[in-house]
N, C-alpha and C positions, 0 to 999 in steps of 0.2 A: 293461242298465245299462252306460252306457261309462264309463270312468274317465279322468279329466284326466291329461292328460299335460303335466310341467313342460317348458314354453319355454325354461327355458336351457338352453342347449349344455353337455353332458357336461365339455366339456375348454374352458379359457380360451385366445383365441391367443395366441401368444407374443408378448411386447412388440419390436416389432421397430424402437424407437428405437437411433439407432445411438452408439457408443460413442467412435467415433474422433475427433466434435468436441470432446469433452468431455476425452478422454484428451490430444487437440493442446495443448487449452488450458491441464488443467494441468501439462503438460509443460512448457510455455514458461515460464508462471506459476514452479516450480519455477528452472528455470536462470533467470531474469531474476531473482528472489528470491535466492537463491545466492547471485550473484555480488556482489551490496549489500552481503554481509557474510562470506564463506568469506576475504575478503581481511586480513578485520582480524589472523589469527591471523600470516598473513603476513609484518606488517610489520616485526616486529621483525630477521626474516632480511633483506630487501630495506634495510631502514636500514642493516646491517651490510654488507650487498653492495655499494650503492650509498653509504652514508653520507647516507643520506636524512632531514632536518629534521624537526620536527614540521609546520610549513607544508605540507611537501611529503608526508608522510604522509597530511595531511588532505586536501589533492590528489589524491591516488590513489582516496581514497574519493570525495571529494565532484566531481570529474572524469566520471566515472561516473554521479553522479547528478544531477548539474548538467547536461550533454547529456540525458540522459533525463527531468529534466523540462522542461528548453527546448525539446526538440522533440515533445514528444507529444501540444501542439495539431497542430503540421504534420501530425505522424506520423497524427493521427485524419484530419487531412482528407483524405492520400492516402489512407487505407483508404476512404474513402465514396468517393475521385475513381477508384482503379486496382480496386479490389471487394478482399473482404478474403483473398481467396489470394492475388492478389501480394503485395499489401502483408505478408502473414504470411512467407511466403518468402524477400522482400528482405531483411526485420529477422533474420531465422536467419542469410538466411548473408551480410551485415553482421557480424555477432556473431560468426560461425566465424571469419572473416577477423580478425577485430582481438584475438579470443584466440590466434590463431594468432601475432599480432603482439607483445600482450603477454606470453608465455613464451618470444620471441626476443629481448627487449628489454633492452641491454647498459647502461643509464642511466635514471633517475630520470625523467626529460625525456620518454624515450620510449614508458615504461610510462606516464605521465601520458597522451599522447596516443592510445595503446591504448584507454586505457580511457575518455575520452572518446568514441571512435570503438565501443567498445562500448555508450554508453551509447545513442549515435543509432541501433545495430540496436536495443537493448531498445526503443527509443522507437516504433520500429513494431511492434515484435513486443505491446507491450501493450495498445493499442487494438482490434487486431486480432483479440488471444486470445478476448475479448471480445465481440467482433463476431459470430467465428464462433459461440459460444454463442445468441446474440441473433438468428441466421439459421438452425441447427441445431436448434433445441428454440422452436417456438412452444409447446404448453402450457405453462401456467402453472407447474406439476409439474417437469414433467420440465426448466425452464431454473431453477428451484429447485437442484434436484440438482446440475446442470452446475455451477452457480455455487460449491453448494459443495466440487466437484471441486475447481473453481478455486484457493478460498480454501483447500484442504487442501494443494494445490501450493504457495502460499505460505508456508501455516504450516508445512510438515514440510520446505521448504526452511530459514527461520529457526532450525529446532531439527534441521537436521540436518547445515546449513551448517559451522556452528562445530567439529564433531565430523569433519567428512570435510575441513576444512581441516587438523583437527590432525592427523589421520592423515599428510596430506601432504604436510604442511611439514617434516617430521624428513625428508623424503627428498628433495628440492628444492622452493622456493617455484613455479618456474614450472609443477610440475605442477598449482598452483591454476586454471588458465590453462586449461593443456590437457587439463581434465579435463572440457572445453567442447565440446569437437570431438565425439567420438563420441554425445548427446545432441543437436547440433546437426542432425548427416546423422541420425537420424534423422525427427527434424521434419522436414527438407525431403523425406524419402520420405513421411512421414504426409500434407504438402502435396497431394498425387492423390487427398486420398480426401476433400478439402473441399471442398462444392461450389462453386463459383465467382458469386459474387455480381452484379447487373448493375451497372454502374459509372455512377456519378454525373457531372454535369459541376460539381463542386463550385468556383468559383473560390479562388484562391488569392493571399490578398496576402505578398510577400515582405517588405514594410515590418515590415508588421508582425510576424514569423518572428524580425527582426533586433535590434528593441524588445527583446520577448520576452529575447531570447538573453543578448542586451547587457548590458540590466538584472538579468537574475538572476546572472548572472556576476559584475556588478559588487556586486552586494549579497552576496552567498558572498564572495566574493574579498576584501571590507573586512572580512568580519568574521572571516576566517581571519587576512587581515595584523594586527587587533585582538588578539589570541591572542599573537602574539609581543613586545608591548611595543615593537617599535619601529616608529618612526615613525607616532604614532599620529593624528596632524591629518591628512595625507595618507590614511589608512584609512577615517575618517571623511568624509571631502572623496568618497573613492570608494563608500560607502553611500550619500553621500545622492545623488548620480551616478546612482546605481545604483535606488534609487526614484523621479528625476525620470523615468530613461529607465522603469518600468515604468509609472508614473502616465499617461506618453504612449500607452504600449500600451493600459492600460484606455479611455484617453479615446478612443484611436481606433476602441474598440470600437463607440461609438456613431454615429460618422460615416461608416463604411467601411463600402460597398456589401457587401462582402466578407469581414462579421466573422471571425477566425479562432472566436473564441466568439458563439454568435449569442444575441445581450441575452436574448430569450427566456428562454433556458437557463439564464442568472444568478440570473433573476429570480424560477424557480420555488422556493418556501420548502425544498418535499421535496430538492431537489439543493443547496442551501443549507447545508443542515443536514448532507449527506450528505458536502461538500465540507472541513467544519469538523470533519468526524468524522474523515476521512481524513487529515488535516492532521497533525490534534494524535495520533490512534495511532500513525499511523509515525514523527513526529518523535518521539516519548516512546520508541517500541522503536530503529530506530539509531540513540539517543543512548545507550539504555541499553546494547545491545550494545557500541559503541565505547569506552564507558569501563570496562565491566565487564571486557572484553579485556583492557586497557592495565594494570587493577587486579591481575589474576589473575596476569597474567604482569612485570610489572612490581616489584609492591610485594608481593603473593604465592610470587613466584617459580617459577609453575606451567611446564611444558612446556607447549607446545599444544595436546597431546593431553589432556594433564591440561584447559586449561583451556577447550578445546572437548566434553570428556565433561562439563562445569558445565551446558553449554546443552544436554544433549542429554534431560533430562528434560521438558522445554519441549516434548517431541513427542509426546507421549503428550499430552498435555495439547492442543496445538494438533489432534491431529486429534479428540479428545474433542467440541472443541468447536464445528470445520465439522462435526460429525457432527452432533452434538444442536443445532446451535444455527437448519439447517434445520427442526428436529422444532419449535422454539420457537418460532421467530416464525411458524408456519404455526399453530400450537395459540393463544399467546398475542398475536401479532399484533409489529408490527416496533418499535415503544413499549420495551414490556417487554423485548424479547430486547435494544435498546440499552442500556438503562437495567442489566441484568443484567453484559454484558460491562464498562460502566463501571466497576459495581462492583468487578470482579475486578480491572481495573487500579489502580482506589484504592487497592484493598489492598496490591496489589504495591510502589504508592509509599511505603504506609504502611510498612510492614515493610522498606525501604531504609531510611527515615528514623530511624527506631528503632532499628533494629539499626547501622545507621551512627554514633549516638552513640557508643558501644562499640567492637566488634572485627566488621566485617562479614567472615562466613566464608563460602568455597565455598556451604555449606548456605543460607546467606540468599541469595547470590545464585540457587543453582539454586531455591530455594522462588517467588521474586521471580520467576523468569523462569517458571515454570510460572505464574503470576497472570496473566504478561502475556500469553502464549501463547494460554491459553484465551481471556482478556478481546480480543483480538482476533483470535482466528476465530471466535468467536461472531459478533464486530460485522461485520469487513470483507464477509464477504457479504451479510449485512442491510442494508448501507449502497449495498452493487454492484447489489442488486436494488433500492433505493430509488431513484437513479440511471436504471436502464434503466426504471422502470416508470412516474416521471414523463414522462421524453422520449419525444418521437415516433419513431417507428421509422426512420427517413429521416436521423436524426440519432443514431443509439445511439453510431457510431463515434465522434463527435465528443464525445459525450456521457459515454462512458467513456471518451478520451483525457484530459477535464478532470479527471474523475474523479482517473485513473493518474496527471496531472500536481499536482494538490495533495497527493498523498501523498507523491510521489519532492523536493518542492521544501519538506514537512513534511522529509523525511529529510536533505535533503541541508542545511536551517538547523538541524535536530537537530545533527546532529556539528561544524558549524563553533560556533555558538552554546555546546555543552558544552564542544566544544575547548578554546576561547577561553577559559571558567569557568575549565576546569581549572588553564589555562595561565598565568590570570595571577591563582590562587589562591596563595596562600602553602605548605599541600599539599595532596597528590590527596585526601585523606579530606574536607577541608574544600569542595574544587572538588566533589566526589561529591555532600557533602550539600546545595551551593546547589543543584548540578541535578536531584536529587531533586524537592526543593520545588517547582521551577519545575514540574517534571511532572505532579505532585498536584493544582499550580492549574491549569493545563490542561485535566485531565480532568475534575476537578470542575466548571467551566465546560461541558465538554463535556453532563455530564450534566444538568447544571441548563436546558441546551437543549433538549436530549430531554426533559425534564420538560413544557415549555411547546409541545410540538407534537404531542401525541396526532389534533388532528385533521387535518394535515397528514402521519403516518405512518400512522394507523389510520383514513381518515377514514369506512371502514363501521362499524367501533367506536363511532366518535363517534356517527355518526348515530343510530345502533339505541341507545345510550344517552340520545341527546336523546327520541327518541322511547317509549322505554320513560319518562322520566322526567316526559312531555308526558303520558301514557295514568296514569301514577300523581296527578298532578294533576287531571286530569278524575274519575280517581274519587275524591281527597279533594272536589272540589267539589260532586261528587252526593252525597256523605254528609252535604257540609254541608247542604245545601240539605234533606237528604232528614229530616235530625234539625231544621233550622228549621222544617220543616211540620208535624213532630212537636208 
């Protein structure tokens, strides 16, 4: 009598996915994220150093993120034309340079163009981070994971931003700056261990680059001079400037051999919806973050450190929720897991708005910033693999530079737009509670969109339930039929 012997192997191979695209990427993710918001605790030192405006406040922020979303169409296309380790590389040490630039910058003027000049390294380094994911991790699984590496690099920069700013501004502001460089070298040594992609011959039109550029510029730029009360036909004259010049860039998306966004991509519902989601979460969190700064330490009277330890519970909470929120939409499907992190932001605007009636404390704000925290790292990867898994792989670059670009130009009309509320509210508590509002309706649009696209995020979901619901029909039919013969 012989006895079966079990086929599987005693010992499992070791997974030998490697670690170092995934660590690039949220590495980058992290400093690119950082730098959006570690500045805000900054400025009250740099207004004092400089004597710097609120206009010019808003400059420094939105400088920053105004170059980083004007260029992160281009920035995608050179990743698909030069393969995504140059282009990862160029965008690093861009960024090293122009922090090196901004902690040596003796005027208002010059830190403005620092940071513009950082914003065009972020602008390649995001596509790219990206890319390498998308090129790194074919299963399905394991670019899950990566992603939400990714997204945990965001979220534990946002809540942990504010906190390492405040440490660092009691001992000079331009250490904010230079706390860039040694993160930077090392990315560019990580650079030799990605593999090098084959390079595209992607055309590129510079017309369009300049549209682009032009137009958002000039639509940030009016509604920042909006904010100040003066001169305000002129402001307006430069908004709507500033929407003829982008209405041309869309238009000539469909004429030019050479779309920077190619129609396709617009057209798909899944990246539609993905684009809309990106929008409205990061304009709702940098508006939240910029005003809640200005609140804490302003009309609070918080140090920085005081009012950078508010957002630091926001990280416990943001990696909670890349953690669990791959586990989620893999179990309940990418429907659900949006619909869930909406939630969590509703609330977060509910509980502003409420407690804003009253006396809004540190503790409402830090409760608020843990809502938003989770509620967008649950979504922002959900929404990043919604994104790579409609596009073709030939165009991911591109595909996540749209991506990266309606988020950073969601953030950067966030803070001009609250700005402005604040600025030309009678007071901050009043300016606080329109923006609130404004945020609540956002999001609640957001979700009521998620609601109406089950088969466009889930569409095996849908199917298995059309069909589960086709197979319960056929058998009430046979009962009818089976009790009429009766």
């Amino acid at each position: 009598m012989t006895m079966e012997r079990n086929s599987a192997p005693l010992f499992r191979p070791v997974d030998r996915t490697p670690i170092a695209p995934a660590f690039a990427s949220a590495a980058s993710m992290f400093l690119v994220t950082m730098d959006t918001l570690v500045v805000n605790l900054a400025l009250p030192d740099i207004q004092s150093r400089f004597g710097a405006a609120m206009w010019e406040q808003q400059w420094i922020i939105d400088g920053y993120t105004i170059a980083l979303a004007a260029l992160l169409l281009l920035a995608g296309n050179l990743t698909d034309r030069w393969g995504t380790q140059k282009a990862f590389a160029s965008g690093v040490a861009i960024f090293c340079l122009s922090s090196i630039l901004c902690a040596l910058s003796t005027s208002s003027s010059t830190l403005i163009f620092g940071r513009a000049l950082m914003g065009a390294g972020a602008a390649l380094i995001l596509p790219s981070s990206m890319s390498i994911i998308n090129q790194g991790y074919t299963a399905e699984h394991s670019r899950k994971v990566a992603l939400a590496a990714w997204g945990i690099g965001g979220s534990a920069a946002t809540a942990f931003g504010p906190v390492l700013g405040g440490c660092l501004v009691p001992i000079s502001w331009r250490l904010v700056f230079a706390i860039n460089i040694p993160p930077c070298l090392l990315l560019l040594l990580l650079c030799t261990r990605i593999v090098p992609r084959k390079n595209t011959d992607t055309p590129i039109d510079m017309e369009e680059q300049l549209l682009s550029l032009t137009g958002l510029t000039c639509i940030v730029g009016g509604i920042i001079a909006l904010g100040t009360g003066d001169h305000v036909a002129p402001s307006i004259a430069l908004v709507a400037s500033g929407l003829t010049i982008f209405s041309c860039f869309i238009r000539r998306q469909h004429i030019s051999s050479a779309p920077s966004v190619p129609p396709d991509l617009v057209r798909n519902p899944g990246i539609r919806l993905s684009l809309l989601g990106g929008f409205i979460i990061i304009l709702n969190w940098n508006g939240l973050v910029f005003l809640c700064t200005l609140y804490l330490q302003q009309v609070l009277n918080l140090s920085p450190l005081e009012a950078g330890m508010t957002f630091m519970y926001g990280a416990i909470a943001s990696v909670i929720g890349n953690l669990g929120g791959e586990r989620i939409s893999v179990k309940f499907g990418a429907q659900r897991t949006l619909l869930l992190g909406s939630l969590c932001l509703i609330a977060c605007h509910l509980l502003l708005l409420v407690a804003g009636i009253g006396f809004l404390s540190p503790l409402h704000i830090a409760c608020a910033i843990c809502l938003s925290g989770l509620g967008g790292a649950i979504t922002t990867p959900c929404l990043a693999e919604t994104v790579l898994s409609h596009a073709p792989s030939k165009e991911s670059g591109i595909a996540s530079a749209l991506f990266n670009t309606m988020r950073q130009i969601g953030g950067a009309v966030g803070i001009a737009v609250f700005g402005s509320i604040v600025s030309t509210s009678p007071a901050l508590q009043q300016g606080l509670t329109r923006c609130f509002f404004i945020s609540l309706a956002a999001t609640c649009y957001f979700a009521w969109k998620v609601l109406r696209s089950r088969d466009v995020l889930d569409p095996a979901a849908e199917a298995e339930m059309g069909s589960s619901i086709l197979v319960r029909c056929e058998r009430a039919s046979i009962m009818r039929k089976f009790f009429h013969t009766r």
